[in-house]
mmCIF file of the C-alpha atoms, coordinates in Angstrom:
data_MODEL
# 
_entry.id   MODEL 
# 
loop_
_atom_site.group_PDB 
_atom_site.id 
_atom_site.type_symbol 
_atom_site.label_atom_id 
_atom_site.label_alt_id 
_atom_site.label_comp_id 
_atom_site.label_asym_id 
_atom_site.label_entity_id 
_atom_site.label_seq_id 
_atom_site.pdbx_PDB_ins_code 
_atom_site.Cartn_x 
_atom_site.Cartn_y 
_atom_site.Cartn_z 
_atom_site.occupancy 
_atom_site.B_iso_or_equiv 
_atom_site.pdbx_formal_charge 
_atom_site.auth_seq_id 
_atom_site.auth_comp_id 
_atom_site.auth_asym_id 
_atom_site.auth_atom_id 
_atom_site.pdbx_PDB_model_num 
ATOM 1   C CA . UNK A 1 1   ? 210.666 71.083 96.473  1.00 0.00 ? 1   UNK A CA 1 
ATOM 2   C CA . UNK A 1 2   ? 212.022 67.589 97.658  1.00 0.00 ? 2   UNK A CA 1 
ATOM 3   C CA . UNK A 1 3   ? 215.346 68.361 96.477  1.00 0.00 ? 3   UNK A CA 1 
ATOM 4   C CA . UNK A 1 4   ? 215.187 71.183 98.538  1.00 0.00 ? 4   UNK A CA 1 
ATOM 5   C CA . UNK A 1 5   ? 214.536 69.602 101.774 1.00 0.00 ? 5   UNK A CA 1 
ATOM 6   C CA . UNK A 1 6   ? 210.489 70.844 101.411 1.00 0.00 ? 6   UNK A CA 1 
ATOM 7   C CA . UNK A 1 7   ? 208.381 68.100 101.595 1.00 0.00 ? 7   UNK A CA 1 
ATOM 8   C CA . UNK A 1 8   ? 204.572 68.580 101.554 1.00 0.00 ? 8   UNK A CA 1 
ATOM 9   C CA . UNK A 1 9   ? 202.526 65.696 100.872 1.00 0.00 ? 9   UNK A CA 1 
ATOM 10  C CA . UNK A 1 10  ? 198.958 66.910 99.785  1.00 0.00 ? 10  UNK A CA 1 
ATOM 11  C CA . UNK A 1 11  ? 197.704 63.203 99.835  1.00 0.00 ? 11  UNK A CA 1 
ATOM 12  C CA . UNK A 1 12  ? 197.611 62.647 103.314 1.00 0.00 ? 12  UNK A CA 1 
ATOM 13  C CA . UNK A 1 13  ? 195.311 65.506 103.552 1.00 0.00 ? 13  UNK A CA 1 
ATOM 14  C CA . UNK A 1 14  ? 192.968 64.837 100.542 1.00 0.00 ? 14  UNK A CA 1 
ATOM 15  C CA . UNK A 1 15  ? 192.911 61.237 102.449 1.00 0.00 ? 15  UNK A CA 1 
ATOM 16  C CA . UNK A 1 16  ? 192.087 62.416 105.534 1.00 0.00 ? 16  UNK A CA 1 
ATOM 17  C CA . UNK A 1 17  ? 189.009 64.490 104.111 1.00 0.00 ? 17  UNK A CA 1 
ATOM 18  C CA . UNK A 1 18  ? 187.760 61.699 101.917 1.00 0.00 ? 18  UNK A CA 1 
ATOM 19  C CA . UNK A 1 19  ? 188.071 58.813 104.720 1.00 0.00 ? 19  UNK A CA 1 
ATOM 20  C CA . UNK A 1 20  ? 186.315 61.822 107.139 1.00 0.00 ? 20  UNK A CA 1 
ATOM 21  C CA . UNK A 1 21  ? 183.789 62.167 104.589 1.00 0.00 ? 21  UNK A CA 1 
ATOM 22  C CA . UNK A 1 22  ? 182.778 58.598 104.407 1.00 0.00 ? 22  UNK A CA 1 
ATOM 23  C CA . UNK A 1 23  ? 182.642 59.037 108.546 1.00 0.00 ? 23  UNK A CA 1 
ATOM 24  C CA . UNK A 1 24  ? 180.287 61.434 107.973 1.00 0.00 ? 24  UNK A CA 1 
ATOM 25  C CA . UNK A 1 25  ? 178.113 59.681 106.213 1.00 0.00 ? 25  UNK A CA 1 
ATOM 26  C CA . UNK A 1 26  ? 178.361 56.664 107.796 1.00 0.00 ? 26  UNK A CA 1 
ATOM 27  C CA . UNK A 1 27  ? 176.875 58.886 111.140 1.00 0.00 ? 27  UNK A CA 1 
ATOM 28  C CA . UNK A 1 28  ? 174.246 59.955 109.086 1.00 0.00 ? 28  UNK A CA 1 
ATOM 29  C CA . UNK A 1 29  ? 173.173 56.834 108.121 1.00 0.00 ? 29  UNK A CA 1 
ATOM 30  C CA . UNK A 1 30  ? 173.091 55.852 111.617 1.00 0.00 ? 30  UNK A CA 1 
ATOM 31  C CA . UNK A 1 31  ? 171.269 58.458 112.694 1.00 0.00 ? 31  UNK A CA 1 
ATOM 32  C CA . UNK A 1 32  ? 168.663 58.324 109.924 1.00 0.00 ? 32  UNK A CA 1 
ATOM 33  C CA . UNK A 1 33  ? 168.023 54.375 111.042 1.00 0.00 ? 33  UNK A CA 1 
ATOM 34  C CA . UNK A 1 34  ? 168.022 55.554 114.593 1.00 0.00 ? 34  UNK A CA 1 
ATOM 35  C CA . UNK A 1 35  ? 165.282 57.834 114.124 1.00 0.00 ? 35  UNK A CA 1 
ATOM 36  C CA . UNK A 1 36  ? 162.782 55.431 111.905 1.00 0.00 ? 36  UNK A CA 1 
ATOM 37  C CA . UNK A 1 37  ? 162.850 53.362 115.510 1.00 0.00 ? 37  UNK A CA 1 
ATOM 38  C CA . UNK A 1 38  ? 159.325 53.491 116.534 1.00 0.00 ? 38  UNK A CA 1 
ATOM 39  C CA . UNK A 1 39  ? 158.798 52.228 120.014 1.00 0.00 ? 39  UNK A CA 1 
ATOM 40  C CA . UNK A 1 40  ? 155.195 50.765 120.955 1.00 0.00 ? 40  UNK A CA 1 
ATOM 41  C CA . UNK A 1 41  ? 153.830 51.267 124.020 1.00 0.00 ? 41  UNK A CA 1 
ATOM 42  C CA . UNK A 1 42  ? 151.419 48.727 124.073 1.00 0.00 ? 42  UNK A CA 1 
ATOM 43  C CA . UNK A 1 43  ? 154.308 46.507 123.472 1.00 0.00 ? 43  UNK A CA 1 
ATOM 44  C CA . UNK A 1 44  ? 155.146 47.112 127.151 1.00 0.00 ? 44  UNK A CA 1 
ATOM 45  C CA . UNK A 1 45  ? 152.063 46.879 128.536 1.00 0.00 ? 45  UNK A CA 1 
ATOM 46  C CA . UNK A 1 46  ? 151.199 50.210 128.804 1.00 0.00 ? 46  UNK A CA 1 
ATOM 47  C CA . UNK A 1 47  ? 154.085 50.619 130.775 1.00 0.00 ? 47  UNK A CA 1 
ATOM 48  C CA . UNK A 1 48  ? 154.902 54.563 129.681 1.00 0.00 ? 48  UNK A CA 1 
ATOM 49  C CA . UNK A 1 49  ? 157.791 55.269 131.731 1.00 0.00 ? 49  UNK A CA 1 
ATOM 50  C CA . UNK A 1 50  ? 159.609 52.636 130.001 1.00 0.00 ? 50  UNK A CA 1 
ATOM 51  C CA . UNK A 1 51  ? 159.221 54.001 126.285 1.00 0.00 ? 51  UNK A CA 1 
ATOM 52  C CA . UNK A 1 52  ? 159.559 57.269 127.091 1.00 0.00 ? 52  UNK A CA 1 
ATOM 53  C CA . UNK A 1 53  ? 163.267 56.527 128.337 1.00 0.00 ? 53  UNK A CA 1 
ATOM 54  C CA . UNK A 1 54  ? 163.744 54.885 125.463 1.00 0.00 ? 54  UNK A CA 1 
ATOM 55  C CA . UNK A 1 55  ? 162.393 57.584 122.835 1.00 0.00 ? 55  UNK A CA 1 
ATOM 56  C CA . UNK A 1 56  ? 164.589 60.147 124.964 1.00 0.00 ? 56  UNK A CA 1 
ATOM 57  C CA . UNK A 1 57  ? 167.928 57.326 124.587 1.00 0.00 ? 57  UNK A CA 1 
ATOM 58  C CA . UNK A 1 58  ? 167.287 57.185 120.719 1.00 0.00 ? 58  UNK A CA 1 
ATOM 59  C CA . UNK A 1 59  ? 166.660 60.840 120.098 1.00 0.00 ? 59  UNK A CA 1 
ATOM 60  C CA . UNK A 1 60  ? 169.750 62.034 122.652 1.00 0.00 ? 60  UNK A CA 1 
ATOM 61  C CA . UNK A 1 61  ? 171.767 59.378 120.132 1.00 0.00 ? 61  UNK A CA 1 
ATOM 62  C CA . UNK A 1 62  ? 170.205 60.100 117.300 1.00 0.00 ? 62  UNK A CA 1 
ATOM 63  C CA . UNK A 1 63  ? 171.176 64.238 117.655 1.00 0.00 ? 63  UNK A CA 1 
ATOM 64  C CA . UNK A 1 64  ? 174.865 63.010 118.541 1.00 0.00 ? 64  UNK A CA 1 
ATOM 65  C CA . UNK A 1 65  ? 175.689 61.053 115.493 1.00 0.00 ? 65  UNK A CA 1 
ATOM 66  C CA . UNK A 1 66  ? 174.061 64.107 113.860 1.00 0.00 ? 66  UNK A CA 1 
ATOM 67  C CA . UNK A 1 67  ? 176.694 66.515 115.135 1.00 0.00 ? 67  UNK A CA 1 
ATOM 68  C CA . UNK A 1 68  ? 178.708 63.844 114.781 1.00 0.00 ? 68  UNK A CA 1 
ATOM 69  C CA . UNK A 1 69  ? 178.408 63.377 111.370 1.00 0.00 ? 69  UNK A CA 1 
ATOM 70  C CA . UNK A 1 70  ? 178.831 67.321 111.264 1.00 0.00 ? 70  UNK A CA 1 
ATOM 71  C CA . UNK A 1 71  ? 182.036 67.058 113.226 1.00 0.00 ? 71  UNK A CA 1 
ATOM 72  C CA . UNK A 1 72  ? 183.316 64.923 110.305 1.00 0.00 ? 72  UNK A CA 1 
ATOM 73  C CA . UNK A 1 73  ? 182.213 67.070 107.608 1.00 0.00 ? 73  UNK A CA 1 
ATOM 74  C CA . UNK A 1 74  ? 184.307 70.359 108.891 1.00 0.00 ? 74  UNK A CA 1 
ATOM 75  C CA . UNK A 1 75  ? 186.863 68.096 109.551 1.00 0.00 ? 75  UNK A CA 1 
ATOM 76  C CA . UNK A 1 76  ? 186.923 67.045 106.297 1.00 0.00 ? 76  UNK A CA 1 
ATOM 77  C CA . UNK A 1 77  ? 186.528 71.109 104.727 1.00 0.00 ? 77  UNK A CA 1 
ATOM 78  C CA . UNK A 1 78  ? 189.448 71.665 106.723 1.00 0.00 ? 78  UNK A CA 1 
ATOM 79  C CA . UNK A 1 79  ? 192.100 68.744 105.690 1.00 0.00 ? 79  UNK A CA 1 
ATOM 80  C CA . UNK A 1 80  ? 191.483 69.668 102.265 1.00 0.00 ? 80  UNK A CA 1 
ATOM 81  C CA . UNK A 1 81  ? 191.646 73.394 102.619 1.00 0.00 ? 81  UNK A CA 1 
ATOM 82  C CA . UNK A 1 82  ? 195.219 72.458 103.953 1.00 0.00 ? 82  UNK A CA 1 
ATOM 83  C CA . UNK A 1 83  ? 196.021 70.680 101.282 1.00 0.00 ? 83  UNK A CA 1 
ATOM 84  C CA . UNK A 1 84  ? 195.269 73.698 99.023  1.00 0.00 ? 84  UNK A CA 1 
ATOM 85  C CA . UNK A 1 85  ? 197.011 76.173 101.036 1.00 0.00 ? 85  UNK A CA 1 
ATOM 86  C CA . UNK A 1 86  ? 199.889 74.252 101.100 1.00 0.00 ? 86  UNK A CA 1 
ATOM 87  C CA . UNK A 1 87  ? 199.790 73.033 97.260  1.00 0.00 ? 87  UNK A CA 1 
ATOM 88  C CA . UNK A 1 88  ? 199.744 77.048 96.760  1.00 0.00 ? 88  UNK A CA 1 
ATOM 89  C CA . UNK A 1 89  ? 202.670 77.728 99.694  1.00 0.00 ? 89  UNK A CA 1 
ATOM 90  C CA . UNK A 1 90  ? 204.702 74.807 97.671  1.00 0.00 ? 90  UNK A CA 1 
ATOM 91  C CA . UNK A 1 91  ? 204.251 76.277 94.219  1.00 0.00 ? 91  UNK A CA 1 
ATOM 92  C CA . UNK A 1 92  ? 204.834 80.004 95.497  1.00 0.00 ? 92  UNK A CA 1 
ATOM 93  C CA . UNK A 1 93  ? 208.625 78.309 97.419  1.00 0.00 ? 93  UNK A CA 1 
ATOM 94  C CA . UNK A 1 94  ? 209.193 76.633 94.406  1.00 0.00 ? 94  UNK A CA 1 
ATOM 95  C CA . UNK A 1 95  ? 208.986 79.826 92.053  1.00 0.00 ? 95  UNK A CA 1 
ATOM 96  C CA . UNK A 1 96  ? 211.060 82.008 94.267  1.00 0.00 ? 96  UNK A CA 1 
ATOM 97  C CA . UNK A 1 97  ? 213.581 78.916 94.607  1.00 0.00 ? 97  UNK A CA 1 
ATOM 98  C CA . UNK A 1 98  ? 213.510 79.217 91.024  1.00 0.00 ? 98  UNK A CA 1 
ATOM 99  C CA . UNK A 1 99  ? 214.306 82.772 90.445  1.00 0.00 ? 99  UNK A CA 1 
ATOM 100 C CA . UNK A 1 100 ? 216.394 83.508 92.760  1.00 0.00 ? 100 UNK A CA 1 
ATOM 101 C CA . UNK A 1 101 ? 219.681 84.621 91.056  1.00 0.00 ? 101 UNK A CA 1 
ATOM 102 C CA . UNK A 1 102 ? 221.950 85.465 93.529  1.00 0.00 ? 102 UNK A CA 1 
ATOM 103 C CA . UNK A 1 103 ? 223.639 83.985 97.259  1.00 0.00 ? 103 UNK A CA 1 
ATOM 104 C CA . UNK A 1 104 ? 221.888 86.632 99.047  1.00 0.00 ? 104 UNK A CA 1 
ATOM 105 C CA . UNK A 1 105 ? 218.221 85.672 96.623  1.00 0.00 ? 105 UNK A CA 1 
ATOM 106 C CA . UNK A 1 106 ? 219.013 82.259 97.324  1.00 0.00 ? 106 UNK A CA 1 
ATOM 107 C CA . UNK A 1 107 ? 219.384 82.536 101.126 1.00 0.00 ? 107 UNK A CA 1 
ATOM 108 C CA . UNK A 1 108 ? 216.145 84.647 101.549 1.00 0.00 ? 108 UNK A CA 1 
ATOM 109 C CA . UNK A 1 109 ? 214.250 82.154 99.245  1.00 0.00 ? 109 UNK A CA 1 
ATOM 110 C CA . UNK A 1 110 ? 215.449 79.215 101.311 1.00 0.00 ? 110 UNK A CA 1 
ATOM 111 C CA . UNK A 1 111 ? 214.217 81.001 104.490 1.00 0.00 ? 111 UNK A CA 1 
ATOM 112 C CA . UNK A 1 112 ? 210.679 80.410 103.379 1.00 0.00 ? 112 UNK A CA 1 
# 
């Protein structure tokens, strides 16, 4: 469809969901090392207040990179359900491009 003056460019989009996908799991990973923390209270002298704050800091962070991660993930769904739809918008141009016999064909096809 270049030739045309259609340009769709799939790649960017399979990128984008790969390189999201890797975010993704990167978050996970983070999360999943956030939540083997174990936090002693008798390593703070029996000071509760203290480690409770801190279990409540690491799970609040340890649920964000979760949805985090999840953010990624339908990020990623969605680039490459772009680059799908338009891989199948791109072949459907090019066909009726293609066939198009006549001026008034021609014009309708290169309206799409």
């Amino acid at each position: 469809m270049s030739a045309d003056g259609l340009y769709y460019l799939p790649e960017g989009f399979r990128e984008g969901a790969r390189r999201n996908g890797i975010t993704a799991d990167a978050a996970e990973e983070a999360g999943d090392s956030l939540r083997r923390v174990r936090i002693d209270d008798a390593a703070y002298a029996g000071a509760g207040a203290f480690p409770a704050a801190l279990a409540t800091v690491r799970d609040t962070q340890a649920r964000s990179l979760a949805q985090a991660a999840q953010g990624r993930d339908s990020m990623a769904a969605a680039d490459s359900a772009v680059a799908a739809t338009g891989e199948e918008m791109d072949a459907t141009a090019t066909e009726a491009l293609g066939s198009a016999s006549t001026l008034a064909d021609r014009a309708i096809a290169d309206s799409m």
